[in-house]
Kinemage of the C-alpha trace (Angstrom):
@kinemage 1
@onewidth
@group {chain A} dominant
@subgroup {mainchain}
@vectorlist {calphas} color= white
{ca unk a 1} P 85.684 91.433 167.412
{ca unk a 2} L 86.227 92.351 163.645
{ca unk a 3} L 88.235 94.544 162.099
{ca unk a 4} L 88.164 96.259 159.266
{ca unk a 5} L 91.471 97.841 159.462
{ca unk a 6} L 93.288 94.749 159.879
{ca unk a 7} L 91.512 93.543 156.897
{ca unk a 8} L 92.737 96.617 154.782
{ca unk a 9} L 96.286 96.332 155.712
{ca unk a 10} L 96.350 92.459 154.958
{ca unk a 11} L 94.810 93.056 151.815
{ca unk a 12} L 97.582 95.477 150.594
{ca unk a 13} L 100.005 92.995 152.107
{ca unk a 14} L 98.740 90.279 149.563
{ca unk a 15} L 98.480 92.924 146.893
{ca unk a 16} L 102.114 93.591 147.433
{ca unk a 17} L 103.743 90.472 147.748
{ca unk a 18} L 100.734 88.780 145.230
{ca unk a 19} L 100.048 90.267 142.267
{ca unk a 20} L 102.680 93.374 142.231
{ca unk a 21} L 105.382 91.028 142.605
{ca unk a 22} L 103.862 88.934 139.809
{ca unk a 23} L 103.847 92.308 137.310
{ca unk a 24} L 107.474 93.211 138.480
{ca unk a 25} L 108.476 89.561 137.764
{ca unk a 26} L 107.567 90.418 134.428
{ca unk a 27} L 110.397 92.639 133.922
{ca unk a 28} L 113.111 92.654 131.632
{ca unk a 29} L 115.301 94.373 133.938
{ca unk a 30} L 115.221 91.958 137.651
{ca unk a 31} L 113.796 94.534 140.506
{ca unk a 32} L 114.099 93.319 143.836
{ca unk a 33} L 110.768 91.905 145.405
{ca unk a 34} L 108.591 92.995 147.715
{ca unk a 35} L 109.014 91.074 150.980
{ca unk a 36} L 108.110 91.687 154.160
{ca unk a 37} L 110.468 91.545 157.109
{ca unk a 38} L 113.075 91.139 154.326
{ca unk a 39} L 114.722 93.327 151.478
{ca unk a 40} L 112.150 95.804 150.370
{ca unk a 41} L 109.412 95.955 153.098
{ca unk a 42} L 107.275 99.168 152.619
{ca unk a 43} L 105.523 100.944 155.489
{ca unk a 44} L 102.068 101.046 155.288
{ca unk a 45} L 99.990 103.789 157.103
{ca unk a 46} L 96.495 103.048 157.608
{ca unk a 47} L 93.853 106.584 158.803
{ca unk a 48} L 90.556 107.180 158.465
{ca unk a 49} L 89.384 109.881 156.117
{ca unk a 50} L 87.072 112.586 156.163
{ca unk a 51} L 83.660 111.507 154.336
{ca unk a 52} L 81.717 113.585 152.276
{ca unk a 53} L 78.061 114.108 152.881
{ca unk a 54} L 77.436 111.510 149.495
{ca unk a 55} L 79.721 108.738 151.644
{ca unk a 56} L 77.570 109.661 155.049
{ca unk a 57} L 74.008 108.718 152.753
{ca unk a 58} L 75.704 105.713 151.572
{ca unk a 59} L 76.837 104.336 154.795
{ca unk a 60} L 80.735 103.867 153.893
{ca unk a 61} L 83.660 104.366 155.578
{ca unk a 62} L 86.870 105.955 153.993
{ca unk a 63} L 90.141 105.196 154.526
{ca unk a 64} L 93.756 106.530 153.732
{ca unk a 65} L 96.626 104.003 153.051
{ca unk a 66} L 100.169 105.270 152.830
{ca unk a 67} L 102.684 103.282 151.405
{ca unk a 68} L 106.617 103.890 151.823
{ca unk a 69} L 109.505 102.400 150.521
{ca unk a 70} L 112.892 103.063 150.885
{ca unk a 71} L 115.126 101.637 147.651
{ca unk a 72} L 118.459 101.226 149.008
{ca unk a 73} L 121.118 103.466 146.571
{ca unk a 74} L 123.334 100.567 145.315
{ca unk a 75} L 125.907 103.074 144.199
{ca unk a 76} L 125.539 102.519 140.589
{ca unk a 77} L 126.218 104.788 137.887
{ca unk a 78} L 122.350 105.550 136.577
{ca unk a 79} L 119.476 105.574 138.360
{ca unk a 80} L 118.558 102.532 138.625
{ca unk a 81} L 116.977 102.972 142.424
{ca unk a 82} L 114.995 105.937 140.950
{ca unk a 83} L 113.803 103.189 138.116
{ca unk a 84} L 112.597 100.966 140.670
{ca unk a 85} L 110.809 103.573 142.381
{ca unk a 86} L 109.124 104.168 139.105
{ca unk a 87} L 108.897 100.379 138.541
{ca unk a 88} L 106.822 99.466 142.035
{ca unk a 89} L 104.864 102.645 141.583
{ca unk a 90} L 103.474 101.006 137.941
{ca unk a 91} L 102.380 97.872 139.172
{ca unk a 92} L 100.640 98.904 142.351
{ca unk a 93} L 98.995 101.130 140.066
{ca unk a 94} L 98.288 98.160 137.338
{ca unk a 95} L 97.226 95.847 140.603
{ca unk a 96} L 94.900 98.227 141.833
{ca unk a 97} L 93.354 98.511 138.345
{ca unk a 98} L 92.604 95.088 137.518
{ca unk a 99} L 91.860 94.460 140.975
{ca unk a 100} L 90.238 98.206 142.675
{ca unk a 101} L 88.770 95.917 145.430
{ca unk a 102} L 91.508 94.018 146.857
{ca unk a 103} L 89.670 90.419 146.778
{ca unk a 104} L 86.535 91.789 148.141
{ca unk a 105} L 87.806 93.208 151.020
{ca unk a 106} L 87.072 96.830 150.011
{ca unk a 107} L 84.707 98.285 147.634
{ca unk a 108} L 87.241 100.858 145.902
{ca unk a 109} L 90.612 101.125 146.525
{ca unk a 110} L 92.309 103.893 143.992
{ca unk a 111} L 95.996 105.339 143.932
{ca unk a 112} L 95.878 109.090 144.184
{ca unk a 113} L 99.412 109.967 144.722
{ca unk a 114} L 102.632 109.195 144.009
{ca unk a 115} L 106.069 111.069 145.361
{ca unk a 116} L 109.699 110.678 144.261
{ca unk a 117} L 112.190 111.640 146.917
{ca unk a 118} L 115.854 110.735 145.877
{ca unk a 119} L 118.434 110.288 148.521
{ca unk a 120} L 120.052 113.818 150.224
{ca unk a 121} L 123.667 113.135 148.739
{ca unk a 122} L 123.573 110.772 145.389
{ca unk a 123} L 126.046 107.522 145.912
{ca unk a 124} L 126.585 107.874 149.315
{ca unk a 125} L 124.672 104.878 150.761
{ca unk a 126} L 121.576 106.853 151.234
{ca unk a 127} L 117.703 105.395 149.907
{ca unk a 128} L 115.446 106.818 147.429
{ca unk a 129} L 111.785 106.692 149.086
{ca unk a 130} L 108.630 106.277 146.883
{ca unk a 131} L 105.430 107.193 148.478
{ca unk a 132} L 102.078 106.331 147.175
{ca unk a 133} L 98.511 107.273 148.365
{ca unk a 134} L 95.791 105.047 147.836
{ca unk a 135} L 92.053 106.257 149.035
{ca unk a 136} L 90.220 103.325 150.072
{ca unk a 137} L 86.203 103.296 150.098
{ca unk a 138} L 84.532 100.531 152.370
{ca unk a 139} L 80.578 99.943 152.891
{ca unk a 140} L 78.919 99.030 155.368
């Protein structure tokens, strides 16, 4: 049986550990990798989404991915856990522009939100989270 959804979440694996690690490589500053089972492993959260009449006519299916990442707080001075927050948010974003359809899997994938939440007490071990929102679009 095929699935779709398994598809989606594999493809935003590869994004992740593919091509965003490539752009954070790039970095003057070193930013810890995305890895999963390891270090910084995001959550993803995969739901449908409501289609609008245009996506019925068209026959496609739409999908929400949420993607969560908790930065360990190093207890620095500076934010640099609030930079790296900022930091993976910019290349998913860059990935997902040079790339909007994840290798073919999807037909649009698009980031449409972004959150910042810092830890509840700063240098006390806690994480910063980043959340982002991407809105998927597959046809069928």
């Amino acid at each position: 049986m095929y699935l779709i959804e398994e598809d989606i979440i594999n493809a935003v694996k590869s994004l992740l550990t593919g091509r965003v690690n490539e752009l954070l490589e790039e970095l003057e500053y070193q930013i810890p990798l995305i890895e999963f089972g390891y270090g910084i492993s995001p959550v993803i959260r995969l739901s449908t989404g409501e289609r609008s009449e245009k996506e019925r006519i068209i026959k496609s299916d739409v999908y929400s991915v949420v993607l969560v990442f908790a930065v360990p707080e190093k207890g620095f001075h500076g934010n640099l856990e609030e930079w790296n927050c900022y930091a993976y948010a910019a290349a998913v974003d860059l990935a997902l522009g040079e790339d909007a359809t994840m290798g073919g899997v999807v037909d649009r994938a698009v980031m449409t939100g972004k959150k910042y939440t810092p830890p509840k007490a700063a240098h006390c071990g806690g994480h910063w989270e980043l959340e982002l929102k991407l809105h998927i679009l597959v046809e069928f």
